[in-house]
C-alpha positions as protocol buffer text, in pm:
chain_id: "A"
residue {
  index: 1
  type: UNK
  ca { x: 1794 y: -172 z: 1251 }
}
residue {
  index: 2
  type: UNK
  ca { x: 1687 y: 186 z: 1214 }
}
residue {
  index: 3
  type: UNK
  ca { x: 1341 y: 153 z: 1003 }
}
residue {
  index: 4
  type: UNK
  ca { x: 1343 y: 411 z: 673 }
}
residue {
  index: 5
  type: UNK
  ca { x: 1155 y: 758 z: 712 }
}
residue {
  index: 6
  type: UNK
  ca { x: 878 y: 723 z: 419 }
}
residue {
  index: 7
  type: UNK
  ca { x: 800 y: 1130 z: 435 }
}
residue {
  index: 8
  type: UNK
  ca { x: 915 y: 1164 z: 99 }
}
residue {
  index: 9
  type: UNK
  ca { x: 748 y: 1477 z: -104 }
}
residue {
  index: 10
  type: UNK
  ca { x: 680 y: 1344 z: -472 }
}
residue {
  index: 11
  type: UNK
  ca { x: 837 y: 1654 z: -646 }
}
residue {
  index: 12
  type: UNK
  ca { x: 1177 y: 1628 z: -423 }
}
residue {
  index: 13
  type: UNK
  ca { x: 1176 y: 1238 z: -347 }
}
residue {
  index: 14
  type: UNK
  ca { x: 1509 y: 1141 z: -229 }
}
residue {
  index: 15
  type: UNK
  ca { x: 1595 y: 919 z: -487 }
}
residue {
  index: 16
  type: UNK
  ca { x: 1555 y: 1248 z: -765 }
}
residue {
  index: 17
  type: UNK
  ca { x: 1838 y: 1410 z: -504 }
}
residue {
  index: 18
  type: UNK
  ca { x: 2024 y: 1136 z: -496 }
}
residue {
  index: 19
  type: UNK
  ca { x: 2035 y: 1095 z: -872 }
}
residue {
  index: 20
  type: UNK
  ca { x: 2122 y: 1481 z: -869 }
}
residue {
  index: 21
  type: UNK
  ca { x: 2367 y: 1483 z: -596 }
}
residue {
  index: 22
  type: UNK
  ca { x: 2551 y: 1201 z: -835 }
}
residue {
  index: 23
  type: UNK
  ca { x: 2576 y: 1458 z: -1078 }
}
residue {
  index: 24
  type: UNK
  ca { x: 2317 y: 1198 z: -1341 }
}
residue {
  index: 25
  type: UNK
  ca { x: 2031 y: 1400 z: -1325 }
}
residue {
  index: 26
  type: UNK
  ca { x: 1989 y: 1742 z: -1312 }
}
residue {
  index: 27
  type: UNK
  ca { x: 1812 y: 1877 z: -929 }
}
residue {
  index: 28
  type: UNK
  ca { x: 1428 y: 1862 z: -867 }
}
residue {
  index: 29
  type: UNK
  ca { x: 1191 y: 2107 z: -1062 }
}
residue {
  index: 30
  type: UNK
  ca { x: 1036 y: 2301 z: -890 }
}
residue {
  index: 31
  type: UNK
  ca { x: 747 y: 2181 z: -630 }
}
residue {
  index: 32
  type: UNK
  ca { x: 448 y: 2288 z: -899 }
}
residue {
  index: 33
  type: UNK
  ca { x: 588 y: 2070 z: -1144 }
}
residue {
  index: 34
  type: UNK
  ca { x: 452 y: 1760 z: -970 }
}
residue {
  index: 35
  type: UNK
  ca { x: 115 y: 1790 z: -1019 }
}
residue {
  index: 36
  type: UNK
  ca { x: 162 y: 1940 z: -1408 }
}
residue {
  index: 37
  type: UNK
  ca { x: 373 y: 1618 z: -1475 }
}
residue {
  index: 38
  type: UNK
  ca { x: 57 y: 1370 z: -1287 }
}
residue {
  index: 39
  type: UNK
  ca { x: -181 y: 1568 z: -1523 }
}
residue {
  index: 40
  type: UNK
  ca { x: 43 y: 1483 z: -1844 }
}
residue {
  index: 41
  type: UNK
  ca { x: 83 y: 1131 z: -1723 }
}
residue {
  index: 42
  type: UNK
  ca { x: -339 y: 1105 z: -1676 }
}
residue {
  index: 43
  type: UNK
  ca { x: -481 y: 1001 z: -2047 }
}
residue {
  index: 44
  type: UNK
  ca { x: -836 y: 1182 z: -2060 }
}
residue {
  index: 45
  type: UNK
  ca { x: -986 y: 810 z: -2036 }
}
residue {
  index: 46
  type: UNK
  ca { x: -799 y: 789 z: -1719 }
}
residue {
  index: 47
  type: UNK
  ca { x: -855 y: 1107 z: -1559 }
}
residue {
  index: 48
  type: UNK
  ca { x: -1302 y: 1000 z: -1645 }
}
residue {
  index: 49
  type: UNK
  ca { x: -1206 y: 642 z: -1427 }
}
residue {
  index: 50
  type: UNK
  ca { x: -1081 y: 903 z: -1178 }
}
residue {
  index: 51
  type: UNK
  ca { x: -1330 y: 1096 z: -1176 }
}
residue {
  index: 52
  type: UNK
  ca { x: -1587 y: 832 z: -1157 }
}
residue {
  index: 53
  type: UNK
  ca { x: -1449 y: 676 z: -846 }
}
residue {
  index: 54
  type: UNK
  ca { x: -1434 y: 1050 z: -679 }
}
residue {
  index: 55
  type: UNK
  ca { x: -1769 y: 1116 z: -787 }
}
residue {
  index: 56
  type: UNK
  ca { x: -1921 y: 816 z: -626 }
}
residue {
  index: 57
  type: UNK
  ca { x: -1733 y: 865 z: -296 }
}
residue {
  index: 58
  type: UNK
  ca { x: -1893 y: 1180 z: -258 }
}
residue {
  index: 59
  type: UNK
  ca { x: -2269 y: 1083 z: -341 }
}
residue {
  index: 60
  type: UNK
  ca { x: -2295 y: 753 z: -229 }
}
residue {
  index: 61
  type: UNK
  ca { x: -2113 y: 703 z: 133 }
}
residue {
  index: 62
  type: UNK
  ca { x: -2379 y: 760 z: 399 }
}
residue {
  index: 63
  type: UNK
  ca { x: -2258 y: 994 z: 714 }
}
residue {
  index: 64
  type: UNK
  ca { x: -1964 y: 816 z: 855 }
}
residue {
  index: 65
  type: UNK
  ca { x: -2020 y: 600 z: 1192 }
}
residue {
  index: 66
  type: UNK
  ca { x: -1773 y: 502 z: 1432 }
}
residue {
  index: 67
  type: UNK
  ca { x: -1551 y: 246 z: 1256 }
}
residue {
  index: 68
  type: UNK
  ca { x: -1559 y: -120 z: 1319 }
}
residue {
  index: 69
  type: UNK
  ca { x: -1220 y: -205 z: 1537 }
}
residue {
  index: 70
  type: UNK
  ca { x: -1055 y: -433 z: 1337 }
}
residue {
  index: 71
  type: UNK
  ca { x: -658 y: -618 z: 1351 }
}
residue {
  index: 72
  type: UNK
  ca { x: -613 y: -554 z: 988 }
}
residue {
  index: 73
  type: UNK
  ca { x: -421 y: -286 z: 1073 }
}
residue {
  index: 74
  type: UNK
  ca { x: -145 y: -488 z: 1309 }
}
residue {
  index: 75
  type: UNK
  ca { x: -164 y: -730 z: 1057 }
}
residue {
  index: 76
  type: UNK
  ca { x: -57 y: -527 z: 761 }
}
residue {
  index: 77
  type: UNK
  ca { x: 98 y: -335 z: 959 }
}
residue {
  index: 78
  type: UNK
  ca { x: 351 y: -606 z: 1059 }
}
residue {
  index: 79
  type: UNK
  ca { x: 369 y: -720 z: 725 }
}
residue {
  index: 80
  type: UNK
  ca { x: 497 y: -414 z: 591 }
}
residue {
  index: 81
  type: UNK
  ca { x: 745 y: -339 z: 789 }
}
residue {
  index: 82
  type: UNK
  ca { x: 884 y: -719 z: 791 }
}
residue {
  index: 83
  type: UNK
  ca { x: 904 y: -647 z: 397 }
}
residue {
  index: 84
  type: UNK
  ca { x: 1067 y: -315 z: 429 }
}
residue {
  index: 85
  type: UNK
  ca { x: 1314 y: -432 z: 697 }
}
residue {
  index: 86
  type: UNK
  ca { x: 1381 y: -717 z: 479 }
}
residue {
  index: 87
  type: UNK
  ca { x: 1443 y: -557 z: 169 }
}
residue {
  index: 88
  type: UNK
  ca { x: 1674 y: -331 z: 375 }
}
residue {
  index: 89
  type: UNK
  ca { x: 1905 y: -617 z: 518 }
}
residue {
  index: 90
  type: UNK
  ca { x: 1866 y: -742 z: 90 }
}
residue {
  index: 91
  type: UNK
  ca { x: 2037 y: -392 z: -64 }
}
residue {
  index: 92
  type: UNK
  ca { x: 2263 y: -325 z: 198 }
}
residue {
  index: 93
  type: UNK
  ca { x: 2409 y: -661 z: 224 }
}
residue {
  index: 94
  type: UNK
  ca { x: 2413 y: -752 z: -150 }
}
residue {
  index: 95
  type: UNK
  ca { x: 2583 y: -421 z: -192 }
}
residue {
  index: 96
  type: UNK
  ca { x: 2882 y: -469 z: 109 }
}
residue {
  index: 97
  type: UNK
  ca { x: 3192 y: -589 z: -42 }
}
residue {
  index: 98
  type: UNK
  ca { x: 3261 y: -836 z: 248 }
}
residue {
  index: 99
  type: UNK
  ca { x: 3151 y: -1120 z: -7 }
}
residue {
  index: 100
  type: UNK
  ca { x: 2854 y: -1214 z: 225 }
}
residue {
  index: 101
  type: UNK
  ca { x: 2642 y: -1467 z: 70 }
}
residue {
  index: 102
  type: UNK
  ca { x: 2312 y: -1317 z: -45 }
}
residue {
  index: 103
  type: UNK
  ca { x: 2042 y: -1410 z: -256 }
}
residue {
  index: 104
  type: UNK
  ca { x: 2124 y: -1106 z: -498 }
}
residue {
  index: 105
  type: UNK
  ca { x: 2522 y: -1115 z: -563 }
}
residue {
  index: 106
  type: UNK
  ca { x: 2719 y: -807 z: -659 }
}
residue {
  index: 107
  type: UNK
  ca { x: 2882 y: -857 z: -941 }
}
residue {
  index: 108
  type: UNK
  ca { x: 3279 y: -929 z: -864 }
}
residue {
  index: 109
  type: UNK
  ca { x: 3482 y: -1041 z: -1156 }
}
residue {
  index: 110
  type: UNK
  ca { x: 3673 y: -706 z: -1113 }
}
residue {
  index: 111
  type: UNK
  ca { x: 3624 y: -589 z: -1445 }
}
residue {
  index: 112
  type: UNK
  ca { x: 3553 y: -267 z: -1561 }
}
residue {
  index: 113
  type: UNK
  ca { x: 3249 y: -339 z: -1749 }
}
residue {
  index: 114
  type: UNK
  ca { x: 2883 y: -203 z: -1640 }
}
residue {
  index: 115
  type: UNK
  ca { x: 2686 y: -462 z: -1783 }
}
residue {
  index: 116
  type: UNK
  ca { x: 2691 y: -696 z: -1502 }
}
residue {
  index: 117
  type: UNK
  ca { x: 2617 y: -401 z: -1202 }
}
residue {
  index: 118
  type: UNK
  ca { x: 2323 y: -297 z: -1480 }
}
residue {
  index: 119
  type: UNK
  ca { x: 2161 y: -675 z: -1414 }
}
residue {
  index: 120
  type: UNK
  ca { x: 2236 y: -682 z: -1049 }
}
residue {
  index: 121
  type: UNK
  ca { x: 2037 y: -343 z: -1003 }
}
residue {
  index: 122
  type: UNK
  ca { x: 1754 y: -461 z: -1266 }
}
residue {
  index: 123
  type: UNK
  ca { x: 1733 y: -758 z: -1034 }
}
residue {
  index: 124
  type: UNK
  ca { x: 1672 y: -534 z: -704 }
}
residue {
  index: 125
  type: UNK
  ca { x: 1404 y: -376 z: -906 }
}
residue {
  index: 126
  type: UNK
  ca { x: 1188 y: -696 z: -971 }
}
residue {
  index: 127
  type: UNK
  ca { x: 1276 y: -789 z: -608 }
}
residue {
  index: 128
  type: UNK
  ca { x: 1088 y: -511 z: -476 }
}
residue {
  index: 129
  type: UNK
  ca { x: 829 y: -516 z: -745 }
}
residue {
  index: 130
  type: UNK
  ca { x: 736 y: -844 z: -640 }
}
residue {
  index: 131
  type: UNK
  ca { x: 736 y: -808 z: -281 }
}
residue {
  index: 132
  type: UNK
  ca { x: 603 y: -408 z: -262 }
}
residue {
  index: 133
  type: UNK
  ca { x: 312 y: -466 z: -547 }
}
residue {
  index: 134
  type: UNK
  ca { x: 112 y: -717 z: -333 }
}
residue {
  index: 135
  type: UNK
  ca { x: 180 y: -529 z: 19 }
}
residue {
  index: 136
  type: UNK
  ca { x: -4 y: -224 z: -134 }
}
residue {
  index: 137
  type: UNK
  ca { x: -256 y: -523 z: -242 }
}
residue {
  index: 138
  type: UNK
  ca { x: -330 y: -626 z: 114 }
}
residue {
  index: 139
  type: UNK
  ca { x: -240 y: -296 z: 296 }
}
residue {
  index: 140
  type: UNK
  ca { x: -585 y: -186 z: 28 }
}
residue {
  index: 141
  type: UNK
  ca { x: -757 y: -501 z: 70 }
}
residue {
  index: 142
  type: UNK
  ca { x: -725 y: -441 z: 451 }
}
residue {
  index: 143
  type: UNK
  ca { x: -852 y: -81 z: 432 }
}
residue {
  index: 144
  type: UNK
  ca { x: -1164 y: -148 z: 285 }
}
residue {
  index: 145
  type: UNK
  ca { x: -1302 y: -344 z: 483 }
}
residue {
  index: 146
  type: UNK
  ca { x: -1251 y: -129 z: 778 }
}
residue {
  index: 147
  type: UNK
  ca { x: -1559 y: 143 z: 672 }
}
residue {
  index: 148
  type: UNK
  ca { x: -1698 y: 254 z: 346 }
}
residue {
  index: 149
  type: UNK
  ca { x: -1519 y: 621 z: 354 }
}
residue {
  index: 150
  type: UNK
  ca { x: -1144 y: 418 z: 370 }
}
residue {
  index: 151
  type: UNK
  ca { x: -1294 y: 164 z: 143 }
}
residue {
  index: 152
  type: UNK
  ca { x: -1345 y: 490 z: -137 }
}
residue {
  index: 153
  type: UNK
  ca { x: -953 y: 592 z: -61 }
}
residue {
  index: 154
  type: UNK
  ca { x: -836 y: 192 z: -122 }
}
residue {
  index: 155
  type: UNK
  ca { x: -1050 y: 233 z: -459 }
}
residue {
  index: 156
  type: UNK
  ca { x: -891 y: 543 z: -574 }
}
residue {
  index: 157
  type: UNK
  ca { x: -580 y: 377 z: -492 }
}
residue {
  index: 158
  type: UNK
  ca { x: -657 y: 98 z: -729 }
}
residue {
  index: 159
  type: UNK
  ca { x: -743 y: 328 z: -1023 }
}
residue {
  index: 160
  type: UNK
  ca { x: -434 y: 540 z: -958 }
}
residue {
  index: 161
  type: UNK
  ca { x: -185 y: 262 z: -917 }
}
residue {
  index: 162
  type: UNK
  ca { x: -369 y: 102 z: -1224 }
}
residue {
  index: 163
  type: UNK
  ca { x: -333 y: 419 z: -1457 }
}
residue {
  index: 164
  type: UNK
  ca { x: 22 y: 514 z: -1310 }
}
residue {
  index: 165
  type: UNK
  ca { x: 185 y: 173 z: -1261 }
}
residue {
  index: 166
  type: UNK
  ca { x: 325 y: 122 z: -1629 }
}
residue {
  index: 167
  type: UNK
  ca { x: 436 y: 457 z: -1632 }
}
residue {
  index: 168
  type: UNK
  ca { x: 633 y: 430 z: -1327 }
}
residue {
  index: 169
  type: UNK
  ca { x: 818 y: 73 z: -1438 }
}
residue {
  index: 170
  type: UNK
  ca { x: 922 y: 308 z: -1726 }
}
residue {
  index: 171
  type: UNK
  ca { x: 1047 y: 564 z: -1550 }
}
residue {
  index: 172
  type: UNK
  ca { x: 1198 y: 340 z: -1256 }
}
residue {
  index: 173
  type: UNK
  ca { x: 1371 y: 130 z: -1517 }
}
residue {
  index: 174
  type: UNK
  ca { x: 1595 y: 427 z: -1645 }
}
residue {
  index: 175
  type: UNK
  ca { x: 1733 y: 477 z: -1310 }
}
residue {
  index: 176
  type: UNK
  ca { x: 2044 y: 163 z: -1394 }
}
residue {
  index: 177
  type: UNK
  ca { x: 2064 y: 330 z: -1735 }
}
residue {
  index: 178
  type: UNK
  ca { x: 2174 y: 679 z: -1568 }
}
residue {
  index: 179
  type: UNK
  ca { x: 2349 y: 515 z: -1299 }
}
residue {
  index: 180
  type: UNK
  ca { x: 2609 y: 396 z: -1575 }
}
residue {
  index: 181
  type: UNK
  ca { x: 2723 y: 751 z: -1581 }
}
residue {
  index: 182
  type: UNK
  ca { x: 2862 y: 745 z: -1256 }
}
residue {
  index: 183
  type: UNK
  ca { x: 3005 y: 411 z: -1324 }
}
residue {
  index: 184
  type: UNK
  ca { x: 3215 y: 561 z: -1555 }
}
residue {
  index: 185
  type: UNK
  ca { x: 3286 y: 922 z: -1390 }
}
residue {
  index: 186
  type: UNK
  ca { x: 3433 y: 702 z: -1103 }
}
residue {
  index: 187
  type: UNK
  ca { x: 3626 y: 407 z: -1332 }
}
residue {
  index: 188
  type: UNK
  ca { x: 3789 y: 748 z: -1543 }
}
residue {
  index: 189
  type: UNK
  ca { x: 3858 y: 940 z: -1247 }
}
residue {
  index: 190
  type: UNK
  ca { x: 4062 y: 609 z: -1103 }
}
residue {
  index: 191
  type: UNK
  ca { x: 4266 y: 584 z: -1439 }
}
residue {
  index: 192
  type: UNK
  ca { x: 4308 y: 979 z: -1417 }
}
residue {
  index: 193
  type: UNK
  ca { x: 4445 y: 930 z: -1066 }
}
residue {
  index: 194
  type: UNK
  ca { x: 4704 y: 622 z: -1163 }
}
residue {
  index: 195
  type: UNK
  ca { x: 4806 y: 831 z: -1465 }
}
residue {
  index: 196
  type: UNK
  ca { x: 4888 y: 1141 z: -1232 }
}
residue {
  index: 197
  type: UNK
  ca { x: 5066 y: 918 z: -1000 }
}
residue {
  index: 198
  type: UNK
  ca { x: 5250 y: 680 z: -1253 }
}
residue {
  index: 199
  type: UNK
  ca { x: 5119 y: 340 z: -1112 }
}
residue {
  index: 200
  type: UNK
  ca { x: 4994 y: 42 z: -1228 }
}
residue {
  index: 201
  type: UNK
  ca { x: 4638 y: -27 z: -1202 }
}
residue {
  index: 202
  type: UNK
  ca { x: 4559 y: -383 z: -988 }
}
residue {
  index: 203
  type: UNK
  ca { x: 4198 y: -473 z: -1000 }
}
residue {
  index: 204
  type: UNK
  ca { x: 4258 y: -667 z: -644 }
}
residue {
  index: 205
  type: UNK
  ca { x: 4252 y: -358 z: -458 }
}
residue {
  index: 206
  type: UNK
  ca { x: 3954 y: -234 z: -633 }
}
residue {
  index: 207
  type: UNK
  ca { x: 3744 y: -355 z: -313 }
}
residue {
  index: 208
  type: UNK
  ca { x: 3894 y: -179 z: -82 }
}
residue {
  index: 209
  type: UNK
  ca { x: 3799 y: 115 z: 123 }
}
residue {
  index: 210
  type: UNK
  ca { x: 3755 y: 447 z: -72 }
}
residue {
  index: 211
  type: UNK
  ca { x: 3859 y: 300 z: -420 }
}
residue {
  index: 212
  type: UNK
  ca { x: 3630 y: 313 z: -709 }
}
residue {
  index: 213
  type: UNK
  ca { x: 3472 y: 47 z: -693 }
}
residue {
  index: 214
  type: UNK
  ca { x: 3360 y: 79 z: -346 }
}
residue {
  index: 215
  type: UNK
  ca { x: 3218 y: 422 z: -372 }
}
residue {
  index: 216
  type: UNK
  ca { x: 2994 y: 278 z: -700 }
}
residue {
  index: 217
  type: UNK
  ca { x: 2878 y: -23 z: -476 }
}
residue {
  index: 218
  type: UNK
  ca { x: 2772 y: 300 z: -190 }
}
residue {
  index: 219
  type: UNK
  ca { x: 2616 y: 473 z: -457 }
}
residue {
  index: 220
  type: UNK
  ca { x: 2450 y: 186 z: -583 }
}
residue {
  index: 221
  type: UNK
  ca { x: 2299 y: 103 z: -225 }
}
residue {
  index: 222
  type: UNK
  ca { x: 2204 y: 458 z: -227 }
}
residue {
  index: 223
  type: UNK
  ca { x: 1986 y: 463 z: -491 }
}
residue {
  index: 224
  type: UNK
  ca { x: 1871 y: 120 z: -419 }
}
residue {
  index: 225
  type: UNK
  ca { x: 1726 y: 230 z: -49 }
}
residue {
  index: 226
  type: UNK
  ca { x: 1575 y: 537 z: -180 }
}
residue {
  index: 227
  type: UNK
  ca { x: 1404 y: 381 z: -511 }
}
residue {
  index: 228
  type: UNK
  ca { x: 1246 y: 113 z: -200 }
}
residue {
  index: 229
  type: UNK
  ca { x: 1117 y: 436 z: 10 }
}
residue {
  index: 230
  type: UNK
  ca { x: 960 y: 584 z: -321 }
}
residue {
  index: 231
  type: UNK
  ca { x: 768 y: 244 z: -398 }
}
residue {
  index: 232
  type: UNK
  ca { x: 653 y: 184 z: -54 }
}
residue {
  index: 233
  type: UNK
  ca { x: 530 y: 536 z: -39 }
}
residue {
  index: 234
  type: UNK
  ca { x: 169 y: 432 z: -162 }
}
residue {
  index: 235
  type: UNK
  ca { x: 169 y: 136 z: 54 }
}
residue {
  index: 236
  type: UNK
  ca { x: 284 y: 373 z: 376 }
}
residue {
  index: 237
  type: UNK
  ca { x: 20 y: 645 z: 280 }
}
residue {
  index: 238
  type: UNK
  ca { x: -264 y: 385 z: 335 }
}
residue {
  index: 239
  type: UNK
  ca { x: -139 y: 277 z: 654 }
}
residue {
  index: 240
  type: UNK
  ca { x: -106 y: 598 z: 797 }
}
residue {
  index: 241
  type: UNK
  ca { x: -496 y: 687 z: 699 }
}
residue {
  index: 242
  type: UNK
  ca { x: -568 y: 357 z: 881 }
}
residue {
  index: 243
  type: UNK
  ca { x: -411 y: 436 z: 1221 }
}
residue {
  index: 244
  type: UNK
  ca { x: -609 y: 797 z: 1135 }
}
residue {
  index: 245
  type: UNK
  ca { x: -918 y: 687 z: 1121 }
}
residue {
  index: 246
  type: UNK
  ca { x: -1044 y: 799 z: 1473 }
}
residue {
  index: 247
  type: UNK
  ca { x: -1013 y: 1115 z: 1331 }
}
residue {
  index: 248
  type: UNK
  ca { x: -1178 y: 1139 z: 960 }
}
């Protein structure tokens, strides 16, 4: 399977342009918002815990040595990418209408009601809160013991992840609110369309190719993969200044 690019900018992440290219959100600010938002989001208390860990990274780490050579990073590095691949297989699966057996069922008692494809997406969200939170636990715990200049990076991870994290679940957890728009954009353009062409609805077919429902089960996959590349963006960034460390 085709492993997910991570090179996601924060200001234009692909789940924001997926949200707008649903027509639920309206498109990405523009790229200096970013940082204005972060600096919103960072309480004064927080921004001193920030500053604190900076501070001490830059007075206390002796002239950097040659690193000690370590598996850590094979081993995290595997583990990540086991995680991401499975969560993959998880969201596109769950979200196929072939009525595959997986651990996280889309909803199919062919109503038209949201509430049920609100639960099965609030589910994927604790699925990859539970698996992603304690990769970016080890892929840190890994980095810091590899030299005391990474160590200072894993610890400003910590602090940001720890002011940050709360604030993200809140954000993250409107995404199945605004995805009920498009739930119902599709459901009313399908009774517009039997309407125009004087038939008779039959829920049956709703699982076919094309119809409604199967574009809303596409979308939700969509947003599913995309919300998975933003959280495993923190966990990625560490990695990648592991296999960089030759050249810090």
């Amino acid at each position: 399977m085709t492993r997910v690019s991570l090179r996601t900018n924060f200001h234009s992440s692909k789940l924001i342009r997926c949200l707008a290219d649903l027509a639920i959100v309206d498109a990405a600010e523009p790229e200096n918002a970013f940082a204005e938002k972060l600096g919103l989001w960072i309480h004064f208390t927080d921004a001193i815990t920030l500053s604190a860990v900076h501070s001490d990274s830059i007075t206390s780490l002796p002239k950097m040595q040659h690193e000690v050579q370590l598996p850590l990073g094979a081993e995290v590095g595997i583990e990540f990418h086991r995680i991401q691949t499975s969560l993959i297989n998880s969201i596109m699966k769950s979200c196929s209408l072939n009525l595959d057996k997986t651990h996280i069922e889309l909803p199919m008692d062919l109503a038209a009601a949201y509430a049920p494809y609100r639960r099965f997406y609030d589910t994927h969200q604790r699925d990859m809160e539970l698996r992603i939170q304690p990769l970016r636990v080890n892929v840190r715990e890994a980095l810091a013991k590899v030299s005391p200049r990474l160590k200072k990076l894993a610890d400003l991870d910590a602090a940001l992840e720890g002011i940050l994290r709360d604030r993200e679940s809140k954000l993250l957890s409107k995404v199945p609110v605004l995805l009920k728009k498009r739930f119902e954009q599709l459901y009313k353009t399908h009774q517009q369309m039997l309407v125009d062409t004087q038939q008779a609805d039959n829920s049956a077919s709703w699982t076919q190719a094309g119809t409604w429902l199967a574009r809303f089960s596409n979308d939700m996959q969509m947003l599913l993969l995309a919300e998975m590349e933003l959280r495993l963006q923190p966990a990625m960034g560490l990695l990648e200044a592991f296999n960089n460390k030759d050249t810090q």
